[in-house]
C-alpha positions in Angstrom: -64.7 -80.2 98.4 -61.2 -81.4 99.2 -61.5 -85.3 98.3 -61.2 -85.8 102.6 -59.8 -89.2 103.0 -61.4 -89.6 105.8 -64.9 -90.6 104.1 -65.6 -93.8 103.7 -66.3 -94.9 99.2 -69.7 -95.5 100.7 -70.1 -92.5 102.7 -68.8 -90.4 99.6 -71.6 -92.6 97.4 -74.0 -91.4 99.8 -73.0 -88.0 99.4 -72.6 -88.3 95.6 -76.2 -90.4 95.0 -78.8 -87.6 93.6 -81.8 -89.0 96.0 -80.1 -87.6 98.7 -80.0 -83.8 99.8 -77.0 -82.9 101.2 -76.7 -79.8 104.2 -73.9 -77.7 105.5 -74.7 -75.7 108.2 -73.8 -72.0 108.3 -71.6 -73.2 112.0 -69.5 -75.2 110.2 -68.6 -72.3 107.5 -68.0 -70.3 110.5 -65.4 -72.9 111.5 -63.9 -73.7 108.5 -63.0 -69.5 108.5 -61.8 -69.1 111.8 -59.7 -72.0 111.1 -58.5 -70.3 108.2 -57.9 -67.2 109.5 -55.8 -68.6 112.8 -53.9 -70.5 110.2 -54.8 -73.9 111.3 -56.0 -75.0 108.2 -55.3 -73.6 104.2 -57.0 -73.5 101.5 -56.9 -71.4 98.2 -60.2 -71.3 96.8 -63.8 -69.2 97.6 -65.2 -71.2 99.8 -68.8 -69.4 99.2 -68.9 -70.4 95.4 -67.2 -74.2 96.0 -70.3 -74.8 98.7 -72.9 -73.5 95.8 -71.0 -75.5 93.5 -71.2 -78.5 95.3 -75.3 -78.7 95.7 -75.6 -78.2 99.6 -77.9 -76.6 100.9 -76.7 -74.2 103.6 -78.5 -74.6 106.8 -79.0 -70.8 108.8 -78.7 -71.2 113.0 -82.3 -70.9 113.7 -83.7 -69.5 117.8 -85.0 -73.3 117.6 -81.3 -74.7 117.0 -79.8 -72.6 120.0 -82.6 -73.5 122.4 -82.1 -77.1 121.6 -78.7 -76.8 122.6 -79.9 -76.7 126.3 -81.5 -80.1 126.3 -77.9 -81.9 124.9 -76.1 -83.4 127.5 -72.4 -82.3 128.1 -70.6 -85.2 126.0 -69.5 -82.8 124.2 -68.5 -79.5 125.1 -67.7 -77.6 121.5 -70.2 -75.1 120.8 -69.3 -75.6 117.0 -70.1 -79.3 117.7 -73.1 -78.7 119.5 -75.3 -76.3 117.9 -74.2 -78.7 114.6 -76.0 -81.8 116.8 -78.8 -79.4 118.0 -79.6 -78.2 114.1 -79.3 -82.7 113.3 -81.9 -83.0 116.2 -84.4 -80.0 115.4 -84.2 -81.0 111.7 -84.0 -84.5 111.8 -80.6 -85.0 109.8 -78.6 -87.5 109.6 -74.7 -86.4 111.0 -71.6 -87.3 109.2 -68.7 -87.6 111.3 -66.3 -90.0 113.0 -66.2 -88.5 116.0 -67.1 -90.9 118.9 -68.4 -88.0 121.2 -70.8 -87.2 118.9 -72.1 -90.5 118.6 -73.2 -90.6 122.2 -76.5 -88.6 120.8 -79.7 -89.1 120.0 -79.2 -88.4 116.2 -79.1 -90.1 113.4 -75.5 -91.0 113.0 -72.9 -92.0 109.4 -69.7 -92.6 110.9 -66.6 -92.5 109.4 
């Protein structure tokens, strides 16, 4: 939604090519409004329409995800982070994201 540099041309292909469904989990919402709301990040626009707008599906925290969470080791120690691997795992997604804790899983990994 914001053009994030941080994505690769051929992750943002990826993302972009129509034979692939793209997910956002309900967690990371959840994150992206507590960081709005303790000011650490800003952004002028409803975030609810821009995430229908953009064609991702919104993945709900299922009982399934939060037992999951149990069986992850402690590489990483964000719950955010963590229920975000678990739903990955329990769903068999493939995770977008360039951090290197993270990658330590066993998911199905795009770095960038």
């Amino acid at each position: 939604m914001e053009e994030n540099k941080r994505l690769s041309e051929d992750i943002k292909k990826k993302i972009a090519d129509p034979e692939n469904k793209n997910f956002i989990s309900v967690a990371t919402v959840w994150e992206i409004i507590i960081k709005k709301t303790t000011k650490q990040i800003k952004f002028h626009f409803d975030l609810e329409n821009s995430i229908k707008k953009t064609g991702f599906e919104v993945i709900p925290i299922q009982i399934s995800h939060v037992l999951n969470v149990s069986e992850l080791p402690l590489y990483h120690k964000d719950p955010f982070d963590r229920i975000l691997i678990s739903q990955a795992q329990v769903e068999n997604l493939v995770f977008i994201t360039s951090d290197e804790k993270i990658w330590k899983y066993n998911v199905a990994i795009l770095r960038c």
